[in-house]
N, C-alpha and C positions, 0 to 999 in steps of 0.2 A: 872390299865389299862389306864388311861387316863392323868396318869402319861407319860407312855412310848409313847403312841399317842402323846404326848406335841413333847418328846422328839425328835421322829423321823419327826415331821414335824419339827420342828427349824431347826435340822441337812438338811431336804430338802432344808428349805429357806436359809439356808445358804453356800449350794450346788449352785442352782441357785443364791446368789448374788456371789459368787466365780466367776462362770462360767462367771457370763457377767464383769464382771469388766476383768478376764483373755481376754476375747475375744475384747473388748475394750481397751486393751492395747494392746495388737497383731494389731488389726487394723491401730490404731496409728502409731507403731513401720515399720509396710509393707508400710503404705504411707507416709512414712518421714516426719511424722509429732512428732517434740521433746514434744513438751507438757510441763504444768507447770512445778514445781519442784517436787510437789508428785507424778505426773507421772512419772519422770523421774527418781525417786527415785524405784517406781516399777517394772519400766523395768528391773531395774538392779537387784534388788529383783526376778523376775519372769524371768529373763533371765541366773540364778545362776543354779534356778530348773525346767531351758526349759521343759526336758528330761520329764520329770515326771507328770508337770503339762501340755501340749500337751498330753502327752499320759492319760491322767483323762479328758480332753477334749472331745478328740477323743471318749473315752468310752462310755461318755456320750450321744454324739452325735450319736454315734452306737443305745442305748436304746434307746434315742428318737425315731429314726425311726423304733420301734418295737410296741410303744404307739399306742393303737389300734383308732385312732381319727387323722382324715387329719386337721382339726381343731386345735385338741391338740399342734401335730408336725409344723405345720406352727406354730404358737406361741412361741414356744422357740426356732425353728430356724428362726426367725426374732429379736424376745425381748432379746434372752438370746446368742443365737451363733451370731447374729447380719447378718446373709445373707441378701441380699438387695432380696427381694420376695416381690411380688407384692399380692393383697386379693385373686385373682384370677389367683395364680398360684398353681398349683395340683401336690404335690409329693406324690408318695405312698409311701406304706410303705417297710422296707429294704433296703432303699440308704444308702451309706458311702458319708460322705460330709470330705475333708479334707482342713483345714484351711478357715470354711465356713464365714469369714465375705469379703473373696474375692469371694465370689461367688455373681454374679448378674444374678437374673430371672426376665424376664419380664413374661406378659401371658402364659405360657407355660403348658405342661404335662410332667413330669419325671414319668416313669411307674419304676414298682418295681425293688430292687435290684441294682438299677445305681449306678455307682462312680466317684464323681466327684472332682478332684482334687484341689482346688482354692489355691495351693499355690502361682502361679505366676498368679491368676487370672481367672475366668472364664464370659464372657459375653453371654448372651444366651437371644436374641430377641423375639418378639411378636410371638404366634399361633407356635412356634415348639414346634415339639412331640417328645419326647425319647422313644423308646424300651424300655422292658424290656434285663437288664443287658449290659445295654450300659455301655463304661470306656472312662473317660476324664479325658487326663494324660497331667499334663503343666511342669513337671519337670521327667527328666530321665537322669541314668546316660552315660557318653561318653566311650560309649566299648572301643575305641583305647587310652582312656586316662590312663596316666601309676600309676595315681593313683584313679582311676574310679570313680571321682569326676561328680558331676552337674558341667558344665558350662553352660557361660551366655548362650552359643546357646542350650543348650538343657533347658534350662528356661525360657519358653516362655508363654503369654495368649494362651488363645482361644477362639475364637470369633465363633457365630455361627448367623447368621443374619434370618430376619422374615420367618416364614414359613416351615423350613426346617424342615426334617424329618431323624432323625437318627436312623432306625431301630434296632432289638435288637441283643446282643450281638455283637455290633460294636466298633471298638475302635477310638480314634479319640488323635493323639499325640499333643506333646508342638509346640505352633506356629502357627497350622491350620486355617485361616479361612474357615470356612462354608457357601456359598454364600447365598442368599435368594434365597427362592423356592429349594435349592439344596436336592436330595437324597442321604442316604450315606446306600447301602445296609447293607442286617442281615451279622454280621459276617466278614464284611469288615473292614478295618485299613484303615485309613487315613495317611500318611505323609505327601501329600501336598495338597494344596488349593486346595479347592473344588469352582469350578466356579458355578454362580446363575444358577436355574432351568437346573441342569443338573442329573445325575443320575451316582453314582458310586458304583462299587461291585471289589472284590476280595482283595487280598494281594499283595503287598499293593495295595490300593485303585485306580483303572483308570475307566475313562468316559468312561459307557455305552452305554450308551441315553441322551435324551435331554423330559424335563417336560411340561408340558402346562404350561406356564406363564401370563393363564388370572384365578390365582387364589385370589379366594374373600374370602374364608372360614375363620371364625372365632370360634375360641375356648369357648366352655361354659362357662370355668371357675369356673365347676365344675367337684367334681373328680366324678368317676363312679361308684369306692365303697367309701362310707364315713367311712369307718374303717381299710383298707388295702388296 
């Protein structure tokens, strides 16, 4: 018994040293940065068996956020998937993170279930709150392109600045910014900029309202369940 206990923790830790050296190379390679020679020996190594190794990434990144501890999951997606998270930033549990060492949180709340795309980057400022089952998309393909590729313009960040609130089940496409203070209704799609303390709802997304903009409110910084 203590045999195969051995066994299956070394195969963990060697799972997690896998996973951050992968995500540590992929960071590198997004921000043009060449890196020594055994870097760049890896890349070419790790870019032979993209296909495979991303998708064992991705996996894993899926179980994490199944790990019943906000604690836990913060942890390996900072240490191990390398997202830039802040102590006091609260994801629950159920989010897709894809290509999360482009993902940057600052203070924030991601309630359950979210998807957030960081392949061409995601930026997400101070005290905003995500719904549950919000979807942030920075890469989609071009319908009229005759071989339905990503181009550059549909490979965009997304930006979402202090304050804002993207309620649930909303989508928010490649390119958006999110002003401060802005609302992005339940169930509403974004495809263009959302202006500061304003409020937007429907398909696609237009300005309903307009927000109070003498907001002071700050985030706990603590989640609400510490297990899910």
């Amino acid at each position: 018994m203590k045999i195969i206990l051995l066994m299956v923790g070394s195969i963990l830790l060697i799972n997690v040293f896998f996973l951050r050296l992968y995500c540590s190379i992929q960071k590198r390679r997004d921000s043009g940065e060449k890196g020594n020679l055994f870097f760049r020996f890896l890349r070419k190594f790790f870019d032979y068996f993209y296909h495979y190794m991303y998708g064992w990434m991705h996996y894993c990144c899926l179980v994490t956020g199944h790990i019943p501890s906000n604690r836990v999951r913060n942890f390996f997606y900072k240490f191990v998937f390398l997202m830039d998270i802040q102590s006091d930033t609260c994801i629950s549990g159920g989010c897709e993170f894809r290509s999360p060492w482009n993902i940057h949180l600052k203070k924030c709340v991601v309630q359950a279930n979210c998807v957030l795309d960081g392949r061409s980057s995601v930026y997400v400022g101070n005290n905003v709150v995500f719904g549950t089952g919000v979807h942030i998309w920075t890469q989609e393909h071009d319908v009229n392109d005759s071989l339905f590729s990503v181009l550059k313009k549909n490979s965009q960040p997304v930006i979402i600045n202090d304050r804002a609130w993207i309620c649930s089940d909303s989508t928010i496409l490649p390119g958006v910014i999110v002003g401060e203070g802005a609302v992005l209704a339940s169930k509403a799609v974004a495809t263009k900029n959302c202006q500061e303390y304003s409020i937007y709802a429907g398909i696609p997304a237009r300005k309903i309202g307009e927000r109070n903009r003498d907001l002071i409110y700050e985030l706990p910084g603590k989640p609400h369940w510490h297990f899910y």
